[in-house]
N, C-alpha and C positions, 0 to 999 in steps of 0.2 A: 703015366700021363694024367688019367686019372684023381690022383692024387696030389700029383703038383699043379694041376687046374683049383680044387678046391681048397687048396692051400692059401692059394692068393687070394681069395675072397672077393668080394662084390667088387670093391675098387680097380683089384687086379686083375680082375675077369674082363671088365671095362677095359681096361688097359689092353689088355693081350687080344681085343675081339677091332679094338681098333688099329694096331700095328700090324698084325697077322695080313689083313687084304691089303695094307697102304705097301707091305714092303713086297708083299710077290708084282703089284702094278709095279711100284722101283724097280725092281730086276728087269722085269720085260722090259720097261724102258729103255735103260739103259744097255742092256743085251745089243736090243735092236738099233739103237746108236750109237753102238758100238760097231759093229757090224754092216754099217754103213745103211739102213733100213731107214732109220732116224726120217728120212725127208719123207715119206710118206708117213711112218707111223706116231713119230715126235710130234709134229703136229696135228696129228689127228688126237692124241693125247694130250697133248697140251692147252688143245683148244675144246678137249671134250666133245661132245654134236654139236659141233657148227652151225648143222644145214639145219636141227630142231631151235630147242631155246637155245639162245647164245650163253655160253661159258662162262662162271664165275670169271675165273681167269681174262679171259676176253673182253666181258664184260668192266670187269672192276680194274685190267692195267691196260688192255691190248684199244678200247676205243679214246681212250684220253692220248696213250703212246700215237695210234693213227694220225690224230689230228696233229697234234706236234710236229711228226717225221713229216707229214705232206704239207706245213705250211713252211718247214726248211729247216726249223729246231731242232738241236740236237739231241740226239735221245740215249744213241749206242752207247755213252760215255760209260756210265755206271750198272753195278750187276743187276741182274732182274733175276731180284729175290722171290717175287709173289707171279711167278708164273704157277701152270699144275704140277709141273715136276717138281718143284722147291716145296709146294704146298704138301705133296703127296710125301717127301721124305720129311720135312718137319709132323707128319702125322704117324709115321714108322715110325722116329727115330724120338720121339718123346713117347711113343706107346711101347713101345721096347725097355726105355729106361723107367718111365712107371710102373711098368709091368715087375721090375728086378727090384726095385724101391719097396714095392709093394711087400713082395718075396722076404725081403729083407727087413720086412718091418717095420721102414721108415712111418714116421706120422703123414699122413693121405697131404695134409697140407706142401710139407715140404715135397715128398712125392712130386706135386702139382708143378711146383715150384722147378725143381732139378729138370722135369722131362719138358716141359714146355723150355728152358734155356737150352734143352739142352736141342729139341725143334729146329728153333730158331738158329743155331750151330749149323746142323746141318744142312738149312738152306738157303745159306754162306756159303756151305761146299760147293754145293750142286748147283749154285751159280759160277760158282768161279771155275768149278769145271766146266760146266757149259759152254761157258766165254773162252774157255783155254780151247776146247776142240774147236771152235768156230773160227779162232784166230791161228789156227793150223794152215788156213789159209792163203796167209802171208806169209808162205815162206819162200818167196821170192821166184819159186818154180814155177809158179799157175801160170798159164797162159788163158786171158777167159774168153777165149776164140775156142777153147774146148769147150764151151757150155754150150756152145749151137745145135739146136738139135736135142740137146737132153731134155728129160721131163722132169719137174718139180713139181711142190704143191707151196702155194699162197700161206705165207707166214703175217704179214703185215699186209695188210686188205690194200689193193694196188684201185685207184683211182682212175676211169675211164680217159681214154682219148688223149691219153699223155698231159691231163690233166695236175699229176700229182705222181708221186713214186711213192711205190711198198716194197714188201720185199718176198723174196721167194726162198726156199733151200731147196737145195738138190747135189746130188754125188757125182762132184765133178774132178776126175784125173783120180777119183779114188777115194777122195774126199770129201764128207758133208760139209756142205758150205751155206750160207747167207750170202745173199747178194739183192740189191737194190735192183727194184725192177720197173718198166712203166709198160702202158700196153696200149695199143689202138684200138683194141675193144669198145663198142659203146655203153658196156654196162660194168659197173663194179666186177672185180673179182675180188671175192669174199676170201677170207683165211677157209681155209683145207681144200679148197679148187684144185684142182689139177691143172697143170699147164704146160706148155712148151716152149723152149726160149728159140726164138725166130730171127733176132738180129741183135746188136749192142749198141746201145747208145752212150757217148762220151769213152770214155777209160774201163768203167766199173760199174754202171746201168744196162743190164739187161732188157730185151724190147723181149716181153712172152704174148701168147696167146691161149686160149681158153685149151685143154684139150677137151675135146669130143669124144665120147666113151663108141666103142662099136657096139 
């Protein structure tokens, strides 16, 4: 081990100290969204601390996405490449490949070159996966009179007083799911809130409410 650490050299060492923490966070990720966990833990990673400074992620896609989805625009169409899970496997999966580059002698430029494309790949996948589990959804089974009752956490910051719609996830019939939400709340509910869904408005709007920790 030893050996093939100092083998790779400064470049490669770079490489292997930045893939090494991005890909065990990927695994717990997705483990835990796997596993149907996702709706508490996905967003709390995704969105990084919330409740401190607000998230790259949050920050730089999640409050332009807000405004959009609550003024009625569509958003859901296309993948959502620059969330943290996409960001966190593009920083595995080029630190992994410049690591082997490295290894392999390639010149640091190309190196550069190959692992950042190849990044970028991967968070292509991990969007279109993402989107694949979410639109498990629809298959025609749900009934979303099973959501009543269940707890979620605030994925898209839900607008007071049925002002606006966000969105929530939670494991419903077995399934992590997204769903459109509004609330009677009189204060924002921020992404990674917790909450409970209390009634359904229209077809496919969730009515939640804040939960209250004991």
């Amino acid at each position: 081990m030893i050996d093939w650490w100092i083998a790779l050299g400064s470049a490669g060492q770079v490489f292997a100290c930045i893939a090494i923490p991005a890909t065990v966070i990927l695994l717990i990720q997705m483990i835990l969204t796997l596993i149907g966990l996702g709706s508490d833990n996905d967003v709390d990673t995704d969105g990084a601390e919330a409740d401190g400074a607000d998230s790259a992620d949050e920050g730089l896609v999640l409050d332009e996405a807000d405004e959009a989805f609550q003024k009625g625009e569509a958003f859901d169409a296309g993948l959502r490449l620059f969330t943290l899970r996409g960001l966190i496997a593009f920083f595995s999966v080029m630190g992994w490949v410049g690591t082997i580059c490295c290894g392999e002698g390639i010149s640091l430029t190309l190196s550069i070159l190959i692992s950042v494309a190849s990044g970028f790949l991967a968070m292509f996948v991990i969007a279109a996966l993402m989107k694949w589990l979410f639109s498990l959804q629809y298959d025609g089974t749900e009934d979303i009179r099973d959501a009543l009752g269940v707890s979620g956490t605030v994925y898209m910051r839900i607008p007071p007083s049925r002002t606006g719609k966000g969105k929530i996830t939670a494991v419903i019939q077995g399934k992590l799911c997204e769903k459109y939400a509004v609330t009677d709340e009189e204060t924002m509910l921020n992404r990674d809130e917790e909450v409970t869904v209390v009634g359904i408005s229209g077809e496919e709007t969730l009515i939640v409410r804040r939960k209250h920790r004991k």
